[in-house]
N, C-alpha and C positions, 0 to 999 in steps of 0.2 A: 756432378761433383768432379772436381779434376783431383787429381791424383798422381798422374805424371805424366810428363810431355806426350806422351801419345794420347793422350786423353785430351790434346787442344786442336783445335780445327784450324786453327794455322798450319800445324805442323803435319798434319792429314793431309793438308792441301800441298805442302813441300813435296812431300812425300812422293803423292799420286804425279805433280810434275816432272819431279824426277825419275820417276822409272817412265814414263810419256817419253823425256827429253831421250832416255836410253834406248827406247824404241826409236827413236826416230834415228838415232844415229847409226843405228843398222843397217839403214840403205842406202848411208851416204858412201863414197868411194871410201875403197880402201887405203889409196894413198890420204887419206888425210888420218890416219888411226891417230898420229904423232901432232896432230894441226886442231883443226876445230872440231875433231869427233871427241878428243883430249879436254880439250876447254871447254867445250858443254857438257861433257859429262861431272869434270871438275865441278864445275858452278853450279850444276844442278845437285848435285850432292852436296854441294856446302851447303844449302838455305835451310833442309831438316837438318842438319846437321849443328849446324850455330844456331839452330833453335833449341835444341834438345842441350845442347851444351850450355848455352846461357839459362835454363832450366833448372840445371845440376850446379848454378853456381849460388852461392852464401846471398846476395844482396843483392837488390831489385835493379839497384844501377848497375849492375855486372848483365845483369839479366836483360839491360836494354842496349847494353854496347854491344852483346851477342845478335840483337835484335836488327840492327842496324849494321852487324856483318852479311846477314843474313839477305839482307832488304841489299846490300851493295853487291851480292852473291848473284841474288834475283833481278837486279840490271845490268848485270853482265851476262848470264843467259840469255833474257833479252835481243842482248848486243850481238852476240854470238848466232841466234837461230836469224835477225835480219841478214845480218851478213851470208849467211848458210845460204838464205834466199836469191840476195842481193848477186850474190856471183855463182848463184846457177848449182847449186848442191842438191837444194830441193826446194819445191814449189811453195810457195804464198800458202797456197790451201791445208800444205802439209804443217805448217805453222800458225794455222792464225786461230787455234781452237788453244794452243800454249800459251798463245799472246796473250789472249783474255782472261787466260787463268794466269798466270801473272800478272795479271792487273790486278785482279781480285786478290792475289795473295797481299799484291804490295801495302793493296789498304788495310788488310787486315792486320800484316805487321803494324803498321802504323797506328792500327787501334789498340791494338796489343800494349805498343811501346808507350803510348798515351795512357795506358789505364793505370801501368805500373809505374808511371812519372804521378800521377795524380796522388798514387797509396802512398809516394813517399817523400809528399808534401802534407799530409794529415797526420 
């Protein structure tokens, strides 16, 4: 029985990437606190976060514009730990166990945002 946004396995899974994403940004340089340690940290806290917000709101289509903040949140982390990669901040290996869970979050939104498109069409 769900009960409230912590009670849904999307937002569990936000959750755990996000404090992942904060881990990882601990060992990147310090000069970047203001750069991309800034921006993943940002994005990775938006996705539970526009989850659990769109949760707390009145109507199912509010609940899936949150949904699909959430999911644009989740591909700019993304964007952010390639690049991390991409110019030498940290290693492929260090990232590529987030990648997949972001893949898996993504669909889940997507099922999510699908299930509550279907209720409020009946």
């Amino acid at each position: 029985m769900v009960e409230s946004y912590r009670d849904l396995d999307v937002w569990k899974r936000a959750m755990t990437l996000a404090k992942e994403a904060y881990r990882l940004t601990t060992s990147l340089p310090k000069e970047e606190l203001y750069g991309l340690i800034s921006q993943i940290r940002r994005a990775a806290s938006s996705i539970p976060a526009n989850i659990a917000e769109g949760w707390g709101r009145k109507y199912p289509a509010e609940f899936i514009q949150f949904l699909r903040k959430a999911n644009g949140s989740r591909t700019e982390l993304e964007t952010h730990l390639l690049l991390a990669a991409e110019i030498q901040l940290c290693r492929m290996e260090q990232i590529d166990l987030l990648l997949r869970e972001l893949e898996i979050l993504g669909k889940q939104i997507l099922s999510l945002e699908r299930s509550l498109a279907r209720r409020t069409k009946t």
